[in-house]
DRENLOVEX-879304 format. One record per residue (C-alpha): residue number from 0; residue in one letter; x, y, z. Coordinates in steps of 0.001 Angstrom, whole numbers, plus 500000, padded with zeros to 6 digits. Last residue first. Example, Ala and Ser with C-alpha at 12.3 -4.5 7.8 and 13.67 -1.06 7.14 Angstrom:
REM residues 2
R     n   res       px       py       pz
R     1     S   513670   498940   507140
R     0     A   512300   495500   507800
//
This chain:
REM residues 234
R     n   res       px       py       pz
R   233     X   175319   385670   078303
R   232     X   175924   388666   075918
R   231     X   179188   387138   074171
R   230     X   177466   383586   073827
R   229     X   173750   385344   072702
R   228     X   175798   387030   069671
R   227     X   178113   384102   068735
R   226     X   175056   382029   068437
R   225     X   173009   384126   066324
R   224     X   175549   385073   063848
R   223     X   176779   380867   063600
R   222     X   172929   380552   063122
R   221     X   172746   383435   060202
R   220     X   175704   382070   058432
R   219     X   174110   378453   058486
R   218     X   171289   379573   056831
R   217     X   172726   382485   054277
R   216     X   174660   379664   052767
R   215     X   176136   380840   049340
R   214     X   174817   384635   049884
R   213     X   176211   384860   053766
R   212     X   179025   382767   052706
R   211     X   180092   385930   050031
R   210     X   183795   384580   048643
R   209     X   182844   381059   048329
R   208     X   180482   378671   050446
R   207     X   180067   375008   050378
R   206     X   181466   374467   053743
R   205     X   181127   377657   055888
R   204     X   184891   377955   058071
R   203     X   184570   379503   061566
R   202     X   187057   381468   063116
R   201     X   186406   382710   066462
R   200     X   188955   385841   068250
R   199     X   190381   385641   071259
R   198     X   193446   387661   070389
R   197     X   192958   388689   066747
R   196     X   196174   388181   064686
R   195     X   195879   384235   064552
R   194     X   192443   384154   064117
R   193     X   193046   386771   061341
R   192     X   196528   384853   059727
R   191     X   193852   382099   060176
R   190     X   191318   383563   057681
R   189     X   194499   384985   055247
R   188     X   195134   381620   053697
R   187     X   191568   380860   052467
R   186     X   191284   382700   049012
R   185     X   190570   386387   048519
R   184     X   188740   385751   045919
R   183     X   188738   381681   045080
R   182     X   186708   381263   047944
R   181     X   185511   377912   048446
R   180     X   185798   377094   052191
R   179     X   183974   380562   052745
R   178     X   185005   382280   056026
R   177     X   183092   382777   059023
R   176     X   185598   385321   061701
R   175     X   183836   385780   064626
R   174     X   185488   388590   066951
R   173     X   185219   389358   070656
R   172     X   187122   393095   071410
R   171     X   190220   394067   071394
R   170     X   191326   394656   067874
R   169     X   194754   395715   067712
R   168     X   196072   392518   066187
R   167     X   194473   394002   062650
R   166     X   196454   397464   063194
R   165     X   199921   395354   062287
R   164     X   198058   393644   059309
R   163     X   196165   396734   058108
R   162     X   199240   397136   055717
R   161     X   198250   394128   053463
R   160     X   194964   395924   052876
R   159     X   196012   397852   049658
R   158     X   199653   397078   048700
R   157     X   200489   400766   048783
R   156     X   199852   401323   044997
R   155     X   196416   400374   045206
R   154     X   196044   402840   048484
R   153     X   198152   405947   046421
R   152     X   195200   405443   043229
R   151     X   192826   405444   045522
R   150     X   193877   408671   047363
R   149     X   194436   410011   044328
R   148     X   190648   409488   042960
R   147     X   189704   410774   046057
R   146     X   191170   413769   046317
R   145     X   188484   416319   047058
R   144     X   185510   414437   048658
R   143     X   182033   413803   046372
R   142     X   183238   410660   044884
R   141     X   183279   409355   048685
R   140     X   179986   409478   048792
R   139     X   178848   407241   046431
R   138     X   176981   409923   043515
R   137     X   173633   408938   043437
R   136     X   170921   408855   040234
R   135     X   167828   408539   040966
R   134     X   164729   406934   039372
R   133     X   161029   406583   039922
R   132     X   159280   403629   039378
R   131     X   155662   402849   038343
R   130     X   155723   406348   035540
R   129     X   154933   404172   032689
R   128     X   158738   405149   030885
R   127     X   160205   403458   034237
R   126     X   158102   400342   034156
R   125     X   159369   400317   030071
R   124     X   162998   400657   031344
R   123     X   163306   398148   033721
R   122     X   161293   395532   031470
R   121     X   163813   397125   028608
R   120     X   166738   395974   031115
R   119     X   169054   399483   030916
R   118     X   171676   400207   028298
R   117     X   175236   401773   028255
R   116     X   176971   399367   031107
R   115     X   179859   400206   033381
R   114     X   177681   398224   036470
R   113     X   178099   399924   039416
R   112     X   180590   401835   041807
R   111     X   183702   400615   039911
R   110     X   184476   403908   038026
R   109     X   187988   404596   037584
R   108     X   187906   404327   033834
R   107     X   185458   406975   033400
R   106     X   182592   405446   032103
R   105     X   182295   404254   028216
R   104     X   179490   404991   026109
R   103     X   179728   403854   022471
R   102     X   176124   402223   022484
R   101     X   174679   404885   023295
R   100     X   173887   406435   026709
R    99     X   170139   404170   027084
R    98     X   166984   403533   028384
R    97     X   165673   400390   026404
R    96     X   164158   399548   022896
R    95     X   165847   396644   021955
R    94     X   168188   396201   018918
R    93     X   169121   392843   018214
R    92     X   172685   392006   019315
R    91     X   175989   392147   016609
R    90     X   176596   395951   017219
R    89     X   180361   395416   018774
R    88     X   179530   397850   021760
R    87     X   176414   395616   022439
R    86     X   173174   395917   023267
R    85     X   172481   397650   020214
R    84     X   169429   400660   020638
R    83     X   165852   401472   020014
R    82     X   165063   404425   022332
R    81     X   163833   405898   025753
R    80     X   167856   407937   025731
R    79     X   170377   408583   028723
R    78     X   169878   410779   031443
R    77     X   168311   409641   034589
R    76     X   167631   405989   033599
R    75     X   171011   405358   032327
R    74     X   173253   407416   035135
R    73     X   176370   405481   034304
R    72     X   178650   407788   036303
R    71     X   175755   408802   038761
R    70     X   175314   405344   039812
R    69     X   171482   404001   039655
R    68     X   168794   403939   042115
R    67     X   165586   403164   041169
R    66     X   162787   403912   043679
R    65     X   159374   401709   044198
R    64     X   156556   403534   046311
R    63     X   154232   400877   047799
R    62     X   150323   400517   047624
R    61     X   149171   396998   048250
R    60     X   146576   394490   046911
R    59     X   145390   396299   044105
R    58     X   147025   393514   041047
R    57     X   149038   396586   039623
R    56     X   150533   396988   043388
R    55     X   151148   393530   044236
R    54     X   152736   392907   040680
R    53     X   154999   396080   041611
R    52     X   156294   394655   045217
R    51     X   156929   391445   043139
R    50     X   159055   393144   039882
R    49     X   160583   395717   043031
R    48     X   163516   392821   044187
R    47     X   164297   390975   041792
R    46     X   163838   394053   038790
R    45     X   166213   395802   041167
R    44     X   169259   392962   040504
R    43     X   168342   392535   036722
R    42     X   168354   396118   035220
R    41     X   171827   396500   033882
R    40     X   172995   398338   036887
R    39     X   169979   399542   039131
R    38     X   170130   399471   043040
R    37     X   166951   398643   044504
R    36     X   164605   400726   047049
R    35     X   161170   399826   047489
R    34     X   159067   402364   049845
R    33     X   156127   401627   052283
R    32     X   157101   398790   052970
R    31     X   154633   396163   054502
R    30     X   154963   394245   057919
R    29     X   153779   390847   059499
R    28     X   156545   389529   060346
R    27     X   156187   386020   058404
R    26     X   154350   388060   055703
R    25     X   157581   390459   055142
R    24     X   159279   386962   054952
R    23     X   157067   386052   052296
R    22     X   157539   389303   050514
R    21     X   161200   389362   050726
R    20     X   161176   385480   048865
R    19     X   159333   387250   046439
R    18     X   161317   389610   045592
R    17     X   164859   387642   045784
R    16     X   162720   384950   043300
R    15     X   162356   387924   041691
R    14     X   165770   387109   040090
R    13     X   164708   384533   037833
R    12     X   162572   386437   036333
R    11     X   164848   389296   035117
R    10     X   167443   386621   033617
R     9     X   164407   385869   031503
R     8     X   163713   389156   030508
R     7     X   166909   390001   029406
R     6     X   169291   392728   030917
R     5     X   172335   390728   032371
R     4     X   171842   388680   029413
R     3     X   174177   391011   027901
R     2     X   177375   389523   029141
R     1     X   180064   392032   030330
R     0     X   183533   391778   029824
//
């Protein structure tokens, strides 16, 4: 289930916080893109990042090209409609004029590349209608090899991952393992079956972390990085 306030303005704004944070660090280093490049679901993840790069540009401070990139199976921006629309599949929101494949539109069912959403943030949609971003719409590449959707199919019904484990105690070569102490994905039991598996191998656990410790505590991810890296070339 999807909640629409993936697409509303608000939601929008708190995500450039991701844009400008990349601006101050661009500072720090004293660099400039010359291109923008987000990935485009529902709207809110490339508004984040581009919305800042974009007020620099309106404002005259800096040119920068600023790309959309959507999934070809929900290609919204590419394809799909500049109109008033429901964003909902039930019909009970406001309509908002945004990009989009009707209401009605449903993805293949195998499709897990991107968001499976009709509509596009109208913010995301209006800079798109004004010409500031362009947008694509990319195929991942494995949808472009014969067989794939059987060879997924035959992997799920294989048990996935769980028959890596005789391969995993092949790896030779110095490993860090840093594992979320909260994740409720994958859970915690399989970090020491690695540490375990891996001869030699580092695990470190990230307190207050979940499934993606380099998004929970990017910090202390980034200085266990660091420090494994100068230990193993020293």
């Amino acid at each position: 289930m999807l909640s629409t306030t993936e697409e509303h303005s608000n939601v929008l704004l708190h995500q450039t916080v991701i844009g400008q944070e990349a601006l101050a660090q661009l500072e720090m280093a004293g660099d400039y893109p010359d291109i923008v490049v987000g990935c485009t679901g529902g709207g809110s993840n490339f508004a984040g990042i581009a919305f800042p790069f974009l007020g620099a540009k309106l404002r005259g401070e800096r040119e920068v090209e600023i790309i959309a990139v959507e999934p070809a199976a929900c290609p919204t921006l590419t394809r799909g409609k500049y109109a008033y629309d429901f964003g909902d599949t039930a019909h009970l929101t406001p309509l908002v004029k945004m990009h989009t494949l009707g209401s009605t539109f449903v993805p293949e069912g195998i499709h897990a590349g991107g968001l499976r959403y009709h509509g596009m943030a109208p913010l995301v949609s209006h800079v798109v209608n004004l010409g500031l971003a362009q947008p694509r719409s990319e195929y991942q590449l494995h949808h472009e090899m014969p067989g794939w959707k059987a060879a997924i199919a035959s992997f799920t019904q294989s048990g996935g991952y769980a028959n890596l484990s005789d391969r995993i105690a092949q790896v030779n070569h110095p490993t860090l393992i840093l594992w979320g102490e909260a994740d409720d994905v994958l859970g915690t039991d399989d970090a020491t079956k690695f540490e375990q598996a891996i001869s030699g191998s580092q695990l470190i656990w990230i307190p207050e972390a979940g499934h993606v410790p380099h998004f929970d505590r990017p910090q202390s991810v980034a200085a266990h990085m660091l420090t494994f890296a100068r230990r193993i070339r020293s």
